[in-house]
C-alpha positions as CSV (number, residue, x, y, z in Angstrom):
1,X,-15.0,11.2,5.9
2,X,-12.4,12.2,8.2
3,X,-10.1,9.6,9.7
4,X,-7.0,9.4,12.1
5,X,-4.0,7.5,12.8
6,X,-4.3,5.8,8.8
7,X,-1.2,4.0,7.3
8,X,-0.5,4.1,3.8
9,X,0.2,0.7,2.7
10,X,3.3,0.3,-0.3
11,X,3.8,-3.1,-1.8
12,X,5.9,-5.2,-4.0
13,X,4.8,-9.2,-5.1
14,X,7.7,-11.4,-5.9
15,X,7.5,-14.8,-5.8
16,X,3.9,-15.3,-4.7
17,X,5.1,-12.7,-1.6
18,X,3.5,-10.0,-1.6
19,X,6.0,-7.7,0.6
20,X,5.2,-4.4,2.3
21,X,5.7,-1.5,4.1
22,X,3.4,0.7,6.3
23,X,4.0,5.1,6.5
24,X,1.7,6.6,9.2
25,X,-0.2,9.4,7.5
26,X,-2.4,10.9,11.0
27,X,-5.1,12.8,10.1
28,X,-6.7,12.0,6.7
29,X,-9.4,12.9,4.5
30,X,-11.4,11.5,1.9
31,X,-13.8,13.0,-0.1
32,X,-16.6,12.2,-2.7
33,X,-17.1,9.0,-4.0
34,X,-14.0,7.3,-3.5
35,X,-14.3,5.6,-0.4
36,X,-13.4,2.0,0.1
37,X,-13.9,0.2,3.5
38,X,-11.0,-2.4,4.3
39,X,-10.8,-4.6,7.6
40,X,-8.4,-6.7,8.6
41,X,-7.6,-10.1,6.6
42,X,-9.2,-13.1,8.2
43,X,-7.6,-16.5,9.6
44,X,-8.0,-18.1,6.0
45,X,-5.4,-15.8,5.0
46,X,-2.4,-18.4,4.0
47,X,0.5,-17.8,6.6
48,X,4.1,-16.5,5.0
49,X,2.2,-14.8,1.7
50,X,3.0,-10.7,3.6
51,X,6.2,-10.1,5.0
52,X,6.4,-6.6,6.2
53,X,9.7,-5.5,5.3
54,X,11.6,-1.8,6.0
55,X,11.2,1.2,3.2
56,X,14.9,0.3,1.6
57,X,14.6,-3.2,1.3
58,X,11.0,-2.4,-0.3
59,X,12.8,-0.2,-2.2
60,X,15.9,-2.7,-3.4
61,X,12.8,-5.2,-4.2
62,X,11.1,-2.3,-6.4
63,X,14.7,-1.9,-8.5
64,X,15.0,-5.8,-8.9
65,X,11.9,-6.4,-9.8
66,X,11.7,-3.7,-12.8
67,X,8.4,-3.0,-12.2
68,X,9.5,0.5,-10.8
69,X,6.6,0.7,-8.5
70,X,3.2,2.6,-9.3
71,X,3.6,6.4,-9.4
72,X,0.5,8.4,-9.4
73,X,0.5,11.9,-10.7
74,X,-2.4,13.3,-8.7
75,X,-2.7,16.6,-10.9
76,X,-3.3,14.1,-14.2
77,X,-4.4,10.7,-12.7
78,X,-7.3,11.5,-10.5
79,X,-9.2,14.1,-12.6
80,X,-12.9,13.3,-13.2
């Protein structure tokens, strides 16, 4: 599947927020079997649970959360 103008999507929950930030990607593609399809959430969402917030203050709430974020290593993690 080929697909254009795709976001990559980083979050951090804190406090029953769930806060994020979105990095344009362009063109992408996906391959085999790991496709997922995702739409946009629906008015039953409650309002004030996403706050999109900029890449350094995601990243401050990374550090003060401890979590340290997920980190894939793509050469290890994705192998089949």
């Amino acid at each position: 599947m080929v697909m254009e103008k795709t976001y990559e999507r980083k979050m951090c929950c804190k406090e029953g927020v769930a806060y994020f930030t979105d990095h344009p990607l362009g063109l992408y593609v996906v391959r085999g079997d790991s496709m997922v399809l995702l739409g946009q959430i629906g008015k039953d969402f409650p309002a004030g649970r996403m706050k999109e917030v900029t890449q350094k203050e995601l990243d401050e709430l990374i550090k003060d959360s401890g979590s340290g974020g997920l980190q894939w290593d793509f050469d290890n993690d994705l192998t089949a």
